[in-house]
N, C-alpha and C positions, 0 to 999 in steps of 0.2 A: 234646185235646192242649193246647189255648188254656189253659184252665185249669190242665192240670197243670205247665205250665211256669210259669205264676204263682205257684202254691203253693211250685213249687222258688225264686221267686224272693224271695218273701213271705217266707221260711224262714229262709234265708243268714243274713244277721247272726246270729240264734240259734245256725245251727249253726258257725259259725265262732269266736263266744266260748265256747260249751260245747266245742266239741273242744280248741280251746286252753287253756283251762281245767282241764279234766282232765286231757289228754295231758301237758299241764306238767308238772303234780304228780305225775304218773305218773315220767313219764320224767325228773324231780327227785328220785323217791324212789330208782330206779336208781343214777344218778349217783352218789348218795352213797353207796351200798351198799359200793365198798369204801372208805370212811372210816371207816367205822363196823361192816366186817367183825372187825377183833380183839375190839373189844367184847362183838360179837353172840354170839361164839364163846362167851364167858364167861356171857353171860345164856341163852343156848339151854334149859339143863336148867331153869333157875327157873321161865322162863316156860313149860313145856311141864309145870311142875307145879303149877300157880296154878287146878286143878279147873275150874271154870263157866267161868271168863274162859280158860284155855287152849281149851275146847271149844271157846266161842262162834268165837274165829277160828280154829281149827284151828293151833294152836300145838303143840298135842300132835299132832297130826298128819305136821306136816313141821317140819323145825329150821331157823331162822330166820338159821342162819350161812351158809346157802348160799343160790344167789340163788333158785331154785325154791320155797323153802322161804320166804324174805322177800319175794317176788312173790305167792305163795298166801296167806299172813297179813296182810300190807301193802298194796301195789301191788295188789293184787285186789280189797279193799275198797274201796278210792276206785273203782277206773273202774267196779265193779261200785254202787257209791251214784251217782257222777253217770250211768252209763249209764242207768241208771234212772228217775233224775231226769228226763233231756234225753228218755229215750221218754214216760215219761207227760206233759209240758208238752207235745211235739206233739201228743199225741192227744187233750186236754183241752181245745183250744183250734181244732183244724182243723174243726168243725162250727158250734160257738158263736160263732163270734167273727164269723160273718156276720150274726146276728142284734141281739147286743149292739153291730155297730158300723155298722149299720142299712144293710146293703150287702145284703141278700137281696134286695130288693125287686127291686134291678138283677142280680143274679145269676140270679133265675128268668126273665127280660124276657129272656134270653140262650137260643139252639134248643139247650137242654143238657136231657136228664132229670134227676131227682134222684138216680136210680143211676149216671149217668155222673159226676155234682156229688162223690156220693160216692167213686166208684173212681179219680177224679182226685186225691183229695185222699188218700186213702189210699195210692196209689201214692206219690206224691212220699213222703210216711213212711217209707216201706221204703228209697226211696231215700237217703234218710238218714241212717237206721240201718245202712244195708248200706255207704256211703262212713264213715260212724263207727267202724264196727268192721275194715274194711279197713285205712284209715290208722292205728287203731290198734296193728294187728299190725303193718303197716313200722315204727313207732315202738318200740313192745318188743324187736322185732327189731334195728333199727339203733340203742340206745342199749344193749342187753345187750353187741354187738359193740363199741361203744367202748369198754367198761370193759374188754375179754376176757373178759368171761362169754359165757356160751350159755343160750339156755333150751330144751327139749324143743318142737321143732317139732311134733309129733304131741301132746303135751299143752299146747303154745299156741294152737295151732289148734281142738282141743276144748273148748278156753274158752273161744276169742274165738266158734265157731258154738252155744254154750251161753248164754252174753251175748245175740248175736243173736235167737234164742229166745225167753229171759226177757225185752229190750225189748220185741221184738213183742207180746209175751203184755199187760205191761203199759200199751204205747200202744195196741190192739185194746179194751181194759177202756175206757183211759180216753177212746175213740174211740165207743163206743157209750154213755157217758156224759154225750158232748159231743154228739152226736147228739139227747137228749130236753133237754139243756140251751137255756135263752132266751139267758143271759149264759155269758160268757168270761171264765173264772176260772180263773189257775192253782191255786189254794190247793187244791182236791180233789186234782187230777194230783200234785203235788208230794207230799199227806201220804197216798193210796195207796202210794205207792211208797217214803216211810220207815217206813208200819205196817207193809208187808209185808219190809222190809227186816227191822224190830226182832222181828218174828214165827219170822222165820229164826234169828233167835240165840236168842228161847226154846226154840222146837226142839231147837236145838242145847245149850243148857244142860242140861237135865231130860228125865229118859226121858218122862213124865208128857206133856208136852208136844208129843212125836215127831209127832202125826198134824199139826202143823201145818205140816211139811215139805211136805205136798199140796194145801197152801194157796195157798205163796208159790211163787214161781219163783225165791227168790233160793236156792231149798234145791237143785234142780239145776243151778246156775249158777254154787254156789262154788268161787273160786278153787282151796282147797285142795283138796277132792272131786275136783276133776277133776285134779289136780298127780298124787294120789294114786292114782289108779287110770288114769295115763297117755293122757289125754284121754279117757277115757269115764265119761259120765251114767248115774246113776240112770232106770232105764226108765218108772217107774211117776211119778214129780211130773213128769218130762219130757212123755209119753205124758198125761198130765191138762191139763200147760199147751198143748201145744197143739191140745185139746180146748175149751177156756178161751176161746183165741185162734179156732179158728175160729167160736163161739157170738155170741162177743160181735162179729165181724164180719160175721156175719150179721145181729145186733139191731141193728143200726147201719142195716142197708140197710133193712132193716124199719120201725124208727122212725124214721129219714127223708122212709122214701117215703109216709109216714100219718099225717105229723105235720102241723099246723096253723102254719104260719111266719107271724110277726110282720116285717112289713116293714122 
């Protein structure tokens, strides 16, 4: 418990500019929705006819003049890139960064196993991720209502626990990563999660391409997919990730508990 309250505590400032950060721009791009509603009305048809680039964000999908339709296309990419972000930089850095910052030595001197070392540090993650995506639904919710929009409770909801999902999946990766790593380095955690980002939009471009929807997790977790079919997921990349997600957090408990620590 000692620990994992440190972990929550160690955390804080990251996740306080990461959620501010994105919820901004989230709930900036809102805001401005009806400024920029007459416009949108006019461009709706061109861009839902722009081939590869309407795919990749699902612009042929939903129309962009209503705010469902601009929250799927829009406002869904940013929180779905930073949520992503801010999962893999937890999980790429809660194992290593005892070692690269030469705190094991004291860490293991403590009556803690390295299964408990790990379920502490893991825990606070989820806790995380789960106040991240919480506050983010009050915030979509309380900034659609200022404007006098509304969004689909039932399809906001299956995106913000489709999000949830897809970080876990990608802080679990980048947690048993962090697990056989010596040093604490965001630079892997961060460019996992823009390849598997950019992976989801070849997919999405080119039939040719399609199996690599069972790759990434950003493929059950986009905004529009889910606008579109009223909060419900793709069974089968869903069903994989969190298959994904529980592997790689067992190899985490695994290569912890067997690994050779550098003081």
């Amino acid at each position: 418990m000692t620990l994992y309250k440190h972990e929550l505590k160690m955390n804080r400032l990251s996740f306080i500019i990461w959620l501010v950060g994105v919820l901004a721009m989230s709930a900036g791009c809102i805001f401005l929705f009806p400024l920029i509603d007459d416009s949108m009305a006019d461009m709706s048809d061109a861009f839902a006819s722009m081939g590869g680039f309407s795919a990749a964000f699902g612009m042929d999908k939903l129309s962009i003049n209503t705010l469902e339709g601009f929250f799927g296309t829009e406002i869904g990419t940013i929180f779905a890139l930073g949520g992503g972000m801010y999962s893999a930089l937890l999980g790429i850095s809660a194992l290593s960064k005892e070692e690269s910052g030469h705190t094991a030595e004291f860490l293991h001197t403590l009556t803690l196993g390295r299964c408990r070392i790990v379920t502490g540090k893991l825990l606070s993650i989820l806790i995380y991720l789960v106040l991240f995506d919480v506050i983010a639904l009050g915030v979509f919710t309380g900034s659609a209502a200022m404007i006098g929009e509304s969004l689909s409770l039932k399809s906001l909801m299956g995106y913000i626990l489709a999000q949830f999902a897809a970080q876990t999946e990608l802080a679990s990766v980048c947690f048993a990563l962090s697990a056989s790593s010596r040093r604490s380095s965001i630079g892997p955690g961060l460019g996992i999660a823009l390849v598997l980002y950019v992976l989801d939009i070849v997919a999405r471009i080119t039939d040719k391409a399609e199996f690599l929807k069972y790759i990434t997790p950003f493929s059950f977790s986009n905004a529009t997919d889910v606008f579109v079919n009223k909060g419900s997921v793709e069974a089968v990349p869903l069903c994989i990730g969190i298959c994904v997600t529980a592997i790689s957090i067992f190899a985490a408990y695994f290569i912890y508990r067997n690994k050779d620590i550098a003081a």
